[in-house]
Residue, then its C-alpha position, 0 to 999 in steps of 0.5 A: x483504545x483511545x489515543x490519550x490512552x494508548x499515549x499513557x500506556x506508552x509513557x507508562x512503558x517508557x519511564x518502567x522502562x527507564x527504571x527497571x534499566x537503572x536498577x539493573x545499572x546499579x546492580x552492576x555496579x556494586x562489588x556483589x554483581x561479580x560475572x553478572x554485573x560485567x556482563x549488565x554493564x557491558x549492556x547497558x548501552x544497548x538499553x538505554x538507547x532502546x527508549x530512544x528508537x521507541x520514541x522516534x517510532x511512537x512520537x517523530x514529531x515530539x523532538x523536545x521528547x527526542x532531545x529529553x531521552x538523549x540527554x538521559x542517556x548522556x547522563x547516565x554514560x558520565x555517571x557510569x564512567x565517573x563510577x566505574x572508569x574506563x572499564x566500561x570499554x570506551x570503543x565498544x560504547x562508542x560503536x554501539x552509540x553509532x549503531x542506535x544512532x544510525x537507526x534513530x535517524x533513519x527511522x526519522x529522516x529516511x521514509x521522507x527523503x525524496x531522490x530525483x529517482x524515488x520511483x523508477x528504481x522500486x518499480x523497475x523490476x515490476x513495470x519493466x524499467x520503462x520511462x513514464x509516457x504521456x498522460x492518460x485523458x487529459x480532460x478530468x472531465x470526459x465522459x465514459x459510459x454508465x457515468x453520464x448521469x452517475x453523480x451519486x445521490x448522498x444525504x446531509x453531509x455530517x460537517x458544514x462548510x463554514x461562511x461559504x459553499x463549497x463551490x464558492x471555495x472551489x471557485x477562489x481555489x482554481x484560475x480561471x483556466x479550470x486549473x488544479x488546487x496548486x500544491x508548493x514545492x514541498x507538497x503542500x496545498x497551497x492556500x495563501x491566494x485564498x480570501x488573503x488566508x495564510x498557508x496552513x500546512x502540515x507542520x501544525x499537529x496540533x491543529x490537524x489532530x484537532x480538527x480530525x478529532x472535531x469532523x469525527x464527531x457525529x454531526x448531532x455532536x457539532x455546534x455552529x463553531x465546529x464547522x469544518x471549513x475548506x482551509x481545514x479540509x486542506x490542512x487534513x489532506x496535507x497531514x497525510x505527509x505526517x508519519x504518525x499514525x494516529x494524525x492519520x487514523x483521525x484524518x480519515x476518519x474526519x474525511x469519511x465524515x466530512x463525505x463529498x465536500x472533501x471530493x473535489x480536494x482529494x481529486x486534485x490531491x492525486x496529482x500531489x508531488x508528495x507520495x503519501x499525499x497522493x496513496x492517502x488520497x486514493x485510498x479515502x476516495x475509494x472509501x467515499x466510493x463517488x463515481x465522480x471520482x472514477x476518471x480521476x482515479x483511472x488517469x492516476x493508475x498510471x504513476x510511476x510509483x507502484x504504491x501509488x498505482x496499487x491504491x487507484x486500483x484498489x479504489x476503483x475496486x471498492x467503488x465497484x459497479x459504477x467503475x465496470x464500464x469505464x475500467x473496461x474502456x481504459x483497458x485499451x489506454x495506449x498507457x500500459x500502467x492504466x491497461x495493466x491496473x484497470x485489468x486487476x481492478x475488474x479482477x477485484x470486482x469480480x465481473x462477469x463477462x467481457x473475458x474476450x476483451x481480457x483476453x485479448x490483453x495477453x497479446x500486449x507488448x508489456x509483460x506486465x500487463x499480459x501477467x495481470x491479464x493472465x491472473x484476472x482470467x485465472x480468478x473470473x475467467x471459464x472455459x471459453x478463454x482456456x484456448x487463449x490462456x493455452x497459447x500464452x504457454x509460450x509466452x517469453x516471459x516467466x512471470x506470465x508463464x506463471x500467471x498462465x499455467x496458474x489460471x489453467x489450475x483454477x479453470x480445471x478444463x481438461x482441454x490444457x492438459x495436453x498443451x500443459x504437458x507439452x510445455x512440462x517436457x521442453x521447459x527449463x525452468x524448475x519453478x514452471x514445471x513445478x507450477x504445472x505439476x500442481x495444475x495437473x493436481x487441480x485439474x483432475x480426470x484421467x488425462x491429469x492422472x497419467x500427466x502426473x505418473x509422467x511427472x513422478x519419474x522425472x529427473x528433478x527430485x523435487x518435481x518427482x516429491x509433488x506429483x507423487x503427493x498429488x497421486x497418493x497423498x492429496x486424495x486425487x481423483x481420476x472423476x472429472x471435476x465436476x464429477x467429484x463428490x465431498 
């Protein structure tokens, strides 16, 4: 669905809306509505601050529209009060009016705020609380293996670059220090050193929904005069900050389209202090799938930010193959961030071989990245990495635990049977002994059927519950996996 046709469904919503409240209204009203009609107006300031919140949520940059519904809403409350009186309840009025109020601020105003510590608490149970370290490689332009001569061939670009290369424009965007493309206090990219340019930045919608609408049309569809310049390249990165979906929607698909023009921008875009500039940011280059993109990427897993990291891993995962050497080099970062996430970006990918080396990781100092170590090994790991998932059974951590008796389910190697069972009768914790109970289910053979006769007469009801179901409601078999026919 089109967006100016998702706007007319949406105005056609709003003004039904509106109506189907006022008929209520007036009905409530009348001398004939009795019990109902109490009941209706007593309602009514909670409809007619329902368009309000929608608005904030469909259009939170329209605040003309915004103003427009609010000032209905204050009409509508002087009407019923000059009909009705005072028996409207003047207080019940006045805290339901807060109550939306509260809301439609805090749909507007709240996601972007940015706190001194806007990161550090979110991400405090996940990454451990700890201080940010020392930045991964600080030359983008290191080499790695496999990336030497890995510069993506890629046809015609679909958008040209008005007047100038795109070189030419990098060139006015860096110092002669080899600096990034500077960003303003606010996030912004700034582009007012460029050729005497003003700043374009992104308070224009108009403009950026314009020019997203434009480098989305297929490159037959273009004239000289639809030319994608760098300024506007810039502009799209810098509405990724816009909180409304559809400027977002056209601006990736206008950086898909416009390919590796955009590469350089969005490289330097990870660096930006604004949040969804950067998580964007990742996520397109991921799409554009450019191995020249691959360390930047690396260096960026280490934000504190746990949006921001998920993002670079996911990119490294859809760039894929070109990334399997240089995710492998960075699992021996001395930053615990950038080892943690190139060990689930491999896992996405779903490479083969290299187990020892993710192994090795469940001896690191962070849980964190023992827990990502112990799940990559679960989804692509084999028998030759039970003996090492068998000795994190004792880890201090719960979550690794977890992770750990998970993997030893998924690998169904009968050899964990036995260290599983011992962690099973001196572990405390109901939730790992439950985990290990459904290991046993999957594993499967003879030493797994009698682990569960074990554990069907625990003293947790519970525990008792699942491995009964595992004996005599999954269909369990004593075959050896691999022995087992459907």
């Amino acid at each position: 669905m089109s967006g100016k046709n998702t706007d007319k469904i949406k105005v056609f919503v709003l003004i039904a809306y509106f109506i189907v409240v006022a008929i209520l209204a007036a009905y409530s009203y009348t001398s004939e509505s009795g019990e109902v009609g109490f009941i209706l107006a007593r309602l009514t300031p909670h409809l007619v601050y329902i368009p309000l919140v929608l608005t904030a949520l469909w259009y939170p940059q329209e605040k003309f529209a915004h103003l427009l519904i609010f000032l209905i809403i204050i009409a509508i409350f002087i009407f019923g009060f000059l009909i009705c009186g005072w028996c409207l309840d003047v207080i019940f009025t006045l805290f339901t009016s807060f109550i939306y109020l509260w809301v439609y601020f805090a749909i507007l105003y709240v996601p972007s705020w940015k706190g001194p510590l806007e990161t550090e608490v979110n991400n405090a149970d996940d990454f451990g609380g700890m201080d940010k370290v020392s930045d991964y490689a600080k030359d983008n332009t290191k080499k790695t293996p496999g990336l030497e001569n890995s510069k993506s061939e890629t046809s015609e670009p679909l958008i040209t670059v008005k007047s100038t290369s795109l070189s030419e424009n990098l060139s006015d965007l860096c110092d002669s220090s080899g600096s990034s493309i500077p960003f303003d206090s606010s996030g912004n990219i700034m582009t007012s050193d460029i050729a005497g340019k003003p700043e374009i930045n992104a308070g224009g919608d108009k403009f950026i929904v314009h020019t997203a609408g434009s480098a989305a049309l297929k490159s037959s569809d273009l004239t000289e005069s639809e030319s994608i310049s760098s300024d506007q390249i810039i502009s799209l990165i810098n509405s990724f900050k816009v909180r409304d979906r559809e400027i977002i929607s056209q601006t990736f698909r206008a950086l898909e389209s416009i390919g590796p023009f955009a590469e350089p921008y969005l490289i330097s875009a990870l660096q930006n202090p604004n949040l969804p500039v950067r998580e964007n940011s990742a996520g397109m280059l991921g799409i554009l799938k450019s191995p020249d993109s691959i360390c930047s990427l690396i260096d960026a897993m280490d934000d504190e930010s746990k949006k921001m990291h998920n993002a670079c891993v996911q990119a490294l995962a859809k760039i894929g193959e070109p990334a399997i050497a240089p995710l492998f080099e960075a699992m021996f970062d001395e930053k615990w961030r950038i080892r943690a996430g190139s060990c689930a970006a491999l896992r996405i990918i779903g490479v083969k071989g290299g187990m020892s080396d993710i192994a090795s990781l469940l001896q690191d100092d962070i849980h964190y990245v023992r827990k990502e170590s112990a799940k990559s090994l679960g989804r692509i790991g084999d028998e030759s990495v039970v003996d090492d998932l068998c000795e994190a059974l004792n880890d201090n951590s719960r979550g690794v635990k977890l992770a750990v008796v998970n993997a030893l389910g998924r690998i169904k190697s009968e050899r964990s049977i036995e260290p599983l069972l011992s962690l099973f009768k001196t572990e405390k914790d109901c939730q790992v002994r439950e985990r290990i109970v459904h290991a046993f289910g999957r594993i499967g053979g003879e030493k797994a059927y009698e682990a569960l006769k074990y554990a069907a007469v625990d003293f947790d009801p519970e525990i008792r519950s699942t491995a009964k179901d595992y004996l005599f409601g999954y269909g369990f078999s004593i075959k050896k996996p691999d022995e087992k026919k459907s």
